[in-house]
C-alpha positions as CSV (number, residue, x, y, z in Angstrom):
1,X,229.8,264.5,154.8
2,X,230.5,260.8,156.2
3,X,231.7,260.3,159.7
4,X,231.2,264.1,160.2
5,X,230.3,264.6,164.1
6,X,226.8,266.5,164.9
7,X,226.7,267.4,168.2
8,X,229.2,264.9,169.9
9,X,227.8,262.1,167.9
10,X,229.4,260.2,164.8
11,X,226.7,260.7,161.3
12,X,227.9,257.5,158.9
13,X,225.9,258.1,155.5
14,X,225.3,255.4,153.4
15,X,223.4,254.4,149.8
16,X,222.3,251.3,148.7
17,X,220.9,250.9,145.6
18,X,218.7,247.8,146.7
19,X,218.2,246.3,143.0
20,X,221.9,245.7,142.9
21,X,223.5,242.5,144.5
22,X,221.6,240.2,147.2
23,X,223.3,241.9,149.8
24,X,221.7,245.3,148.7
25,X,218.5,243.5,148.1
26,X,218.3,241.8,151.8
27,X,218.8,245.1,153.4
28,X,216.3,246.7,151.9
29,X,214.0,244.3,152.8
30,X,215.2,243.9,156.1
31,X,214.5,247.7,156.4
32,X,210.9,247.7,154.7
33,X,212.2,250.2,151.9
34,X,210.0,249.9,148.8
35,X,210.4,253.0,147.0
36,X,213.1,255.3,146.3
37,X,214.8,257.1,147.4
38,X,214.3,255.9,151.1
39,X,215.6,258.0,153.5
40,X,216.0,256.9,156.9
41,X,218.1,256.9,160.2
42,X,219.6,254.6,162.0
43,X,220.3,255.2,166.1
44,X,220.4,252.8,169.1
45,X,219.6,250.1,166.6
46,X,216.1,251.8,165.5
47,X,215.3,253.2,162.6
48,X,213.4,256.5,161.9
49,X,211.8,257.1,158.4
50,X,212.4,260.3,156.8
51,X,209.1,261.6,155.5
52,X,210.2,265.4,155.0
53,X,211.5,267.5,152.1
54,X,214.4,265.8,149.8
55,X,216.4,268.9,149.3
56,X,219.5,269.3,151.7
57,X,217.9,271.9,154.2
58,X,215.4,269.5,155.3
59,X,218.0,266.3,155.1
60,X,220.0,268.3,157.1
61,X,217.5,269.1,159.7
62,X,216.4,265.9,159.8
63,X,220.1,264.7,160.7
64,X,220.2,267.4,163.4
65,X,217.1,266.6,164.5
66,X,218.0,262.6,165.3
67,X,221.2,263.8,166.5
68,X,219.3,266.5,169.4
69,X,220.3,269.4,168.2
């Protein structure tokens, strides 16, 4: 769920499907993403690769665990 709150804090998700338009293409670079999909998060500007499980349960842990819960 976008902009849901985990523990106090704000969670924004977003997708980019970085073959699409330059934009989409810059930001992948600029966030070293070369194969998909690419999970990562983003807090106090640094970003922390997902490397777990792609089914919810672990997305979701992963969330909770940037978050500190």
């Amino acid at each position: 769920h976008n902009n849901t709150t985990v523990n106090g804090k704000n969670v924004k998700v977003q997708a980019c499907n970085c073959e699409g338009s330059e934009a989409e293409k810059e930001t992948a670079n600029d966030n070293s993403i070369q194969g998909y999909p690419t999970i990562k998060a983003i807090k106090n500007n640094e970003t922390v690769e997902h490397n777990g499980g792609r089914n919810a349960e672990a997305i979701e842990a992963f969330i909770e665990h940037q978050c500190g819960v």
